[in-house]
Rosetta silent file (secondary structure, phi, psi, omega in degrees, C-alpha in Angstrom):
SEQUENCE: XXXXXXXXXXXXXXXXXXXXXXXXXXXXXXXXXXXXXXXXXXXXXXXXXXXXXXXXXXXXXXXXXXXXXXXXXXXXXXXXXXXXXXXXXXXXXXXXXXXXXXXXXXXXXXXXXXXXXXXXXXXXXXXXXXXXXXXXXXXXXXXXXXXXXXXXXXXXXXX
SCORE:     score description
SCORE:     0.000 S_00000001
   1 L     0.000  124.151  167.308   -5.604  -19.319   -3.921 S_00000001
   2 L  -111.564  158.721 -160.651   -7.620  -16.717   -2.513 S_00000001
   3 L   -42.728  160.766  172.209   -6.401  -14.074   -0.465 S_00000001
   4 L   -75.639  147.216 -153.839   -7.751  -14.134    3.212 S_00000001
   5 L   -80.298  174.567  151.715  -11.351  -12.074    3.945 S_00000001
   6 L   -62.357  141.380  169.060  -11.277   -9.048    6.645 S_00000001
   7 L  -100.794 -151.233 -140.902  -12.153   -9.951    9.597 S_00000001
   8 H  -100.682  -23.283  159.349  -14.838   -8.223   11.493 S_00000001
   9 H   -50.778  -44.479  178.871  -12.430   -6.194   13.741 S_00000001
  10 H   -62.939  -24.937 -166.688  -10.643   -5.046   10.524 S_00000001
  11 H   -83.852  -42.774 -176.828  -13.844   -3.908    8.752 S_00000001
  12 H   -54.336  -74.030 -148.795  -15.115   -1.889   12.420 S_00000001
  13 H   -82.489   18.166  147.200  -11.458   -0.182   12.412 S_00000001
  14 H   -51.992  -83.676  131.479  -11.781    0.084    8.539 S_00000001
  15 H    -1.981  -61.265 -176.238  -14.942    1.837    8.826 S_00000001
  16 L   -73.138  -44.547  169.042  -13.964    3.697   11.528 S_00000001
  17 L   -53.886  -43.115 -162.405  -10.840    5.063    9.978 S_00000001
  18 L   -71.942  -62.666 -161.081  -12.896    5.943    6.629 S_00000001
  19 L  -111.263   12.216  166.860  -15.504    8.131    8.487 S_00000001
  20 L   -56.801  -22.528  163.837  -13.135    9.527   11.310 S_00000001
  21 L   -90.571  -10.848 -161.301  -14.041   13.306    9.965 S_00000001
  22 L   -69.463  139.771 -178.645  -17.230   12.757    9.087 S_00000001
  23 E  -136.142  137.286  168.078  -20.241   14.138   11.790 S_00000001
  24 L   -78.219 -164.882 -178.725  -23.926   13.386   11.424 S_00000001
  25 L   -64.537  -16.656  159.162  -26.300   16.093   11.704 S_00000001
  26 L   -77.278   12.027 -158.244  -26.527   16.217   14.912 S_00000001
  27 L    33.356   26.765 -179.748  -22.284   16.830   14.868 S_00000001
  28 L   -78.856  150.318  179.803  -22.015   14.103   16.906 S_00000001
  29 E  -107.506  156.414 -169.995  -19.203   11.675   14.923 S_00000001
  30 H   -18.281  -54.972  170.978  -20.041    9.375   12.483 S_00000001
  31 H   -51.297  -21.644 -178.221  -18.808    6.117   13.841 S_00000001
  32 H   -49.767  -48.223 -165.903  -21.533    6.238   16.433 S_00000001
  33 H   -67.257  -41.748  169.746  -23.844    5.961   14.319 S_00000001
  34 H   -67.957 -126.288 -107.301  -22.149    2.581   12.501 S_00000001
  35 H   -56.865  -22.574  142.865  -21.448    0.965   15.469 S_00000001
  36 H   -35.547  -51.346  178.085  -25.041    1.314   16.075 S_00000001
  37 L   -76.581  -86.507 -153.575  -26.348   -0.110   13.044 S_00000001
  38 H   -33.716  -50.134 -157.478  -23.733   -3.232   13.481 S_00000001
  39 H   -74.332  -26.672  177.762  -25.037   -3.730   17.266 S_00000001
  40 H   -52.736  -62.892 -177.158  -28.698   -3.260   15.823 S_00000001
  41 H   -56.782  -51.332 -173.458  -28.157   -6.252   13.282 S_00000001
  42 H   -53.971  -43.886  169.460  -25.967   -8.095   15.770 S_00000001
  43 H   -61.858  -24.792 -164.142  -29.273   -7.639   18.490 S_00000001
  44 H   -95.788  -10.121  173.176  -31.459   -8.543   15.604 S_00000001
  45 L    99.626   -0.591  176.008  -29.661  -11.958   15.216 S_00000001
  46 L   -47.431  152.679  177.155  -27.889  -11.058   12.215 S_00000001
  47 L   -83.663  128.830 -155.192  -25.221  -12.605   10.709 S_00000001
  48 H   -22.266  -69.430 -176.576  -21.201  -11.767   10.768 S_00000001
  49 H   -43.848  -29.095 -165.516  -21.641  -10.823    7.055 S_00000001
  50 H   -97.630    1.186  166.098  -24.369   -8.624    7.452 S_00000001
  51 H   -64.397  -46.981 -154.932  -22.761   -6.881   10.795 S_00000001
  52 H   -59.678  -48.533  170.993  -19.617   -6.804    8.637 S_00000001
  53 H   -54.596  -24.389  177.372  -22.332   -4.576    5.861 S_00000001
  54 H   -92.991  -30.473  149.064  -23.860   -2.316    8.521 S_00000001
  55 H     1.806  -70.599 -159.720  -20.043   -1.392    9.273 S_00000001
  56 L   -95.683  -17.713 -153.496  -19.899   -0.488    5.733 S_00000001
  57 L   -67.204   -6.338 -165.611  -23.295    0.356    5.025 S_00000001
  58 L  -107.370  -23.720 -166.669  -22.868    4.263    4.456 S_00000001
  59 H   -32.459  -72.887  176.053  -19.007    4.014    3.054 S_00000001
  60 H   -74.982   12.930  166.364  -19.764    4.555   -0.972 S_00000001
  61 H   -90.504  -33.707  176.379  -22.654    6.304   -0.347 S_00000001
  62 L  -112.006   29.644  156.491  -20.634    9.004    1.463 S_00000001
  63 L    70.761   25.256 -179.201  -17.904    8.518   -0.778 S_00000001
  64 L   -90.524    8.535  116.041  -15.242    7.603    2.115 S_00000001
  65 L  -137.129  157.747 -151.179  -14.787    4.512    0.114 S_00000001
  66 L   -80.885  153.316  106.245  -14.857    4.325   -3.571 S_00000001
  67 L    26.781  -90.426  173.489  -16.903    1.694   -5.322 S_00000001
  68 L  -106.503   22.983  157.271  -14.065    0.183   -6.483 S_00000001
  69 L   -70.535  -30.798 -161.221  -12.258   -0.337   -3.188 S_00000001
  70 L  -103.164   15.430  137.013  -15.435   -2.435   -2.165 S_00000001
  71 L   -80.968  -11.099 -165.778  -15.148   -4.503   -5.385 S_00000001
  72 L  -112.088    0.661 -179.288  -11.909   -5.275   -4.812 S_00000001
  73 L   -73.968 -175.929 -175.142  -11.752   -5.965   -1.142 S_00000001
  74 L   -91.079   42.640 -161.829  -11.124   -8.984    0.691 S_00000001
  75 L  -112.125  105.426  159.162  -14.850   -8.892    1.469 S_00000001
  76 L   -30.502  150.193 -161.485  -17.514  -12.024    0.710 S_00000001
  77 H   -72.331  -32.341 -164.311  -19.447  -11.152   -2.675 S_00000001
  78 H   -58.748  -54.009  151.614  -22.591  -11.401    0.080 S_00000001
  79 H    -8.956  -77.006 -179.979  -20.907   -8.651    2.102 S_00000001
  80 H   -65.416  -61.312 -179.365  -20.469   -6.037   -1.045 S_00000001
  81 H   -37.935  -53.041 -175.746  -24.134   -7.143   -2.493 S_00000001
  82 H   -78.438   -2.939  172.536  -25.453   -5.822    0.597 S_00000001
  83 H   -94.975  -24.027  169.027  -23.874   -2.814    0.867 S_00000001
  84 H   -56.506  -43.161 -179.633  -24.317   -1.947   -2.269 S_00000001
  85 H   -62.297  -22.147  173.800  -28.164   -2.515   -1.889 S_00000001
  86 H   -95.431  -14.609  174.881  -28.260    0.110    1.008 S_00000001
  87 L   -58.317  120.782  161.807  -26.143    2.263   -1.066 S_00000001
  88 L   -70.711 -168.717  171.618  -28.475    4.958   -2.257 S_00000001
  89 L  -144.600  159.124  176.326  -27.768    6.305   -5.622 S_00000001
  90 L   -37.292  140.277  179.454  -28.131    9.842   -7.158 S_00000001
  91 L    48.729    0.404 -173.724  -31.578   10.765   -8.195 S_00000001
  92 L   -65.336  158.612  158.359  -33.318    7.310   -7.416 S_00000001
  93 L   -69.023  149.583  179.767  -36.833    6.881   -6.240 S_00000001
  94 H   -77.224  -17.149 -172.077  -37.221    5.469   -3.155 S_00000001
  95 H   -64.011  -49.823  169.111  -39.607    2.755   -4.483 S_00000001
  96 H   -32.067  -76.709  178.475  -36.233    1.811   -6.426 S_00000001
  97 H   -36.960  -50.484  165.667  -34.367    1.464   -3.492 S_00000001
  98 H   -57.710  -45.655 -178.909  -36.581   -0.354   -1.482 S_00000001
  99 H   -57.640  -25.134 -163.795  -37.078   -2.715   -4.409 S_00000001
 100 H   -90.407  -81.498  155.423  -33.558   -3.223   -4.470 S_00000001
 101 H     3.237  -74.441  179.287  -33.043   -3.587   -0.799 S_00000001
 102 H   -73.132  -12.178 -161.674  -35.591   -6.383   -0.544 S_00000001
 103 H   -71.554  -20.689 -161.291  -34.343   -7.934   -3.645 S_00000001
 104 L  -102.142  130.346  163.142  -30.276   -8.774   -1.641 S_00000001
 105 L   -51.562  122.622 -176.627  -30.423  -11.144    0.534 S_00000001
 106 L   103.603  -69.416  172.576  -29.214  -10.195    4.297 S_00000001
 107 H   -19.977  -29.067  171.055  -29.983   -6.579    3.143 S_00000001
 108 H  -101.629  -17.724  178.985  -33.528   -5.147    5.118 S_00000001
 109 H   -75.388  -30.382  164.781  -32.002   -6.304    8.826 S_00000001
 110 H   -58.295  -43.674 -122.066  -29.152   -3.945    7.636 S_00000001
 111 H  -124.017  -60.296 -158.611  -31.800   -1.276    6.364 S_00000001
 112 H   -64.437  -39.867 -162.392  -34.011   -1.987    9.624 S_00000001
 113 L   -81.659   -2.286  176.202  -31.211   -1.502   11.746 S_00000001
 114 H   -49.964  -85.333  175.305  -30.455    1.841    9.761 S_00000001
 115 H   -35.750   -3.206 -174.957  -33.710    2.976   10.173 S_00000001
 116 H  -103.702  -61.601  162.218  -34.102    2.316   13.765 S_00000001
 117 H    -9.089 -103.987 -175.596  -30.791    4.391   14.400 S_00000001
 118 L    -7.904  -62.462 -166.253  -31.706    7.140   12.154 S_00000001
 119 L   -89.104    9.341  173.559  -35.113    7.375   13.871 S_00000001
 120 L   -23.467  141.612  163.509  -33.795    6.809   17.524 S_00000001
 121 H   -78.805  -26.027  176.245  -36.303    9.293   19.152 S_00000001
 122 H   -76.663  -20.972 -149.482  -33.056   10.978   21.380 S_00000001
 123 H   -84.187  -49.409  153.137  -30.988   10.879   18.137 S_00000001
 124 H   -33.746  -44.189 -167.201  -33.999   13.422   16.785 S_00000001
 125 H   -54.521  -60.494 -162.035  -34.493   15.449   19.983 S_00000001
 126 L   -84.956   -4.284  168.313  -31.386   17.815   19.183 S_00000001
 127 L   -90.738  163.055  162.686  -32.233   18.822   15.687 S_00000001
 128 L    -7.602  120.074  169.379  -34.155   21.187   14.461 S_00000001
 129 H   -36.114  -55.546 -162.249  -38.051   20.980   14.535 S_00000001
 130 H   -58.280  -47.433 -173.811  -38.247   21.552   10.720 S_00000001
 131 H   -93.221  -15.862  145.622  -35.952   18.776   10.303 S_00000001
 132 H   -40.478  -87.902  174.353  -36.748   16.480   12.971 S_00000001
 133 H   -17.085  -59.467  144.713  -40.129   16.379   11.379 S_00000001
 134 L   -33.835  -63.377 -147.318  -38.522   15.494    7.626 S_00000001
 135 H   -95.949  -23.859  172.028  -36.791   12.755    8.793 S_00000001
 136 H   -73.379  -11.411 -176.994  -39.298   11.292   11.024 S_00000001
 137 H  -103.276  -34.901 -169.898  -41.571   11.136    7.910 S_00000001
 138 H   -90.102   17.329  152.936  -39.040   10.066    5.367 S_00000001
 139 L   -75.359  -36.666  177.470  -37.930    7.022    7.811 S_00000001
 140 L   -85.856   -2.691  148.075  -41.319    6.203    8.316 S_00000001
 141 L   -77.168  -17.811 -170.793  -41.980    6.139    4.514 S_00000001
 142 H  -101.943    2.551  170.487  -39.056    3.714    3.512 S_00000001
 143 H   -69.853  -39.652 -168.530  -40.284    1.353    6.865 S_00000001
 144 H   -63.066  -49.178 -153.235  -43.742    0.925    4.748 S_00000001
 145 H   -42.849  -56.365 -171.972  -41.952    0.842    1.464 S_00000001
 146 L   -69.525   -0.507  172.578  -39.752   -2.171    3.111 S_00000001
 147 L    62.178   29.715  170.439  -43.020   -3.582    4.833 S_00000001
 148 L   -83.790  158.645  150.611  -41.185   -2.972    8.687 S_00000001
 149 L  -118.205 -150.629 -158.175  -43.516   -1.326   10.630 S_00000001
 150 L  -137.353  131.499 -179.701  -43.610    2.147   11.828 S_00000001
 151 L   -86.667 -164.964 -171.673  -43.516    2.892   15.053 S_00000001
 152 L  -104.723  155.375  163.625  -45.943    5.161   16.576 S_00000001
 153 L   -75.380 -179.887  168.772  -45.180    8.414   17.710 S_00000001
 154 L   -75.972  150.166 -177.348  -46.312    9.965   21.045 S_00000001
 155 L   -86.267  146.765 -169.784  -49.611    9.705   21.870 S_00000001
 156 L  -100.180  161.132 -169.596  -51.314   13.000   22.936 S_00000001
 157 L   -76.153  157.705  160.449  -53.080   12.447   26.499 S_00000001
 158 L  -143.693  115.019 -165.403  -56.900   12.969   26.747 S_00000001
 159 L   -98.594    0.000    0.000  -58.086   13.783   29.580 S_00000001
């Protein structure tokens, strides 16, 4: 018989629980940012598993769960494939990643809805120039990799 999955409240307060010290770069904390992605997929029409995956999508990537917590959870195999596929891994190319990405099924509306986050233009506004600037290029390299497209930046006026 098998055990019963999480549902999608357990995986949010899962999640949530996982990455309560955790702050992005902007020291804002951490859940914000998942509960972002998840509303991103859920606006994007996604489906419970892959809301359940943007939840999750940073957990073994930022080690606040292992690997083999998320083989062994009470999770659909679809669920773990896709988080795994957004997992980066040590030293990979991004072409890798991307390849991998489009390869899971469910997996780029999780990725899109990363990437939309990530590159929120307000979410950017409080860091650094230097670093703004990084991250606005390498989001807008993994949209092409993943064939999304990239949005445009501001336009300068001409008068």
């Amino acid at each position: 018989m098998t055990p019963p999955q999480l549902t999608l409240a357990e995986i949010e307060a899962l999640a949530r629980a996982a990455h309560a010290d955790q702050r992005d770069k902007a020291g804002r904390p951490y859940a914000e940012h998942l509960a972002a992605v998840a509303e991103g997929v859920r606006a994007r029409g996604g489906s419970e598993a892959q809301i359940a995956a943007a939840w999750l999508h940073d957990a073994v990537e930022d080690d606040a769960l292992s690997a083999g917590w998320l083989a062994g959870a009470a999770l659909p195999q679809e669920v773990k494939d896709m988080v795994l596929a957004v997992t980066k891994r040590a030293g990979e190319e991004p072409e890798a990643y991307a390849r991998r990405v489009l390869a899971t099924p469910g997996a780029l509306l999780v990725k899109e809805a990363d990437l939309a986050h990530n590159a929120d233009p307000a979410r950017l506004a409080v860091l650094e120039p230097a670093v703004r600037s990084r991250l606005t290029a390498k989001y807008a390299r993994m949209r092409g990799l993943l064939g999304l497209p990239v949005p445009e930046g501001p336009r300068e006026r001409r008068d």
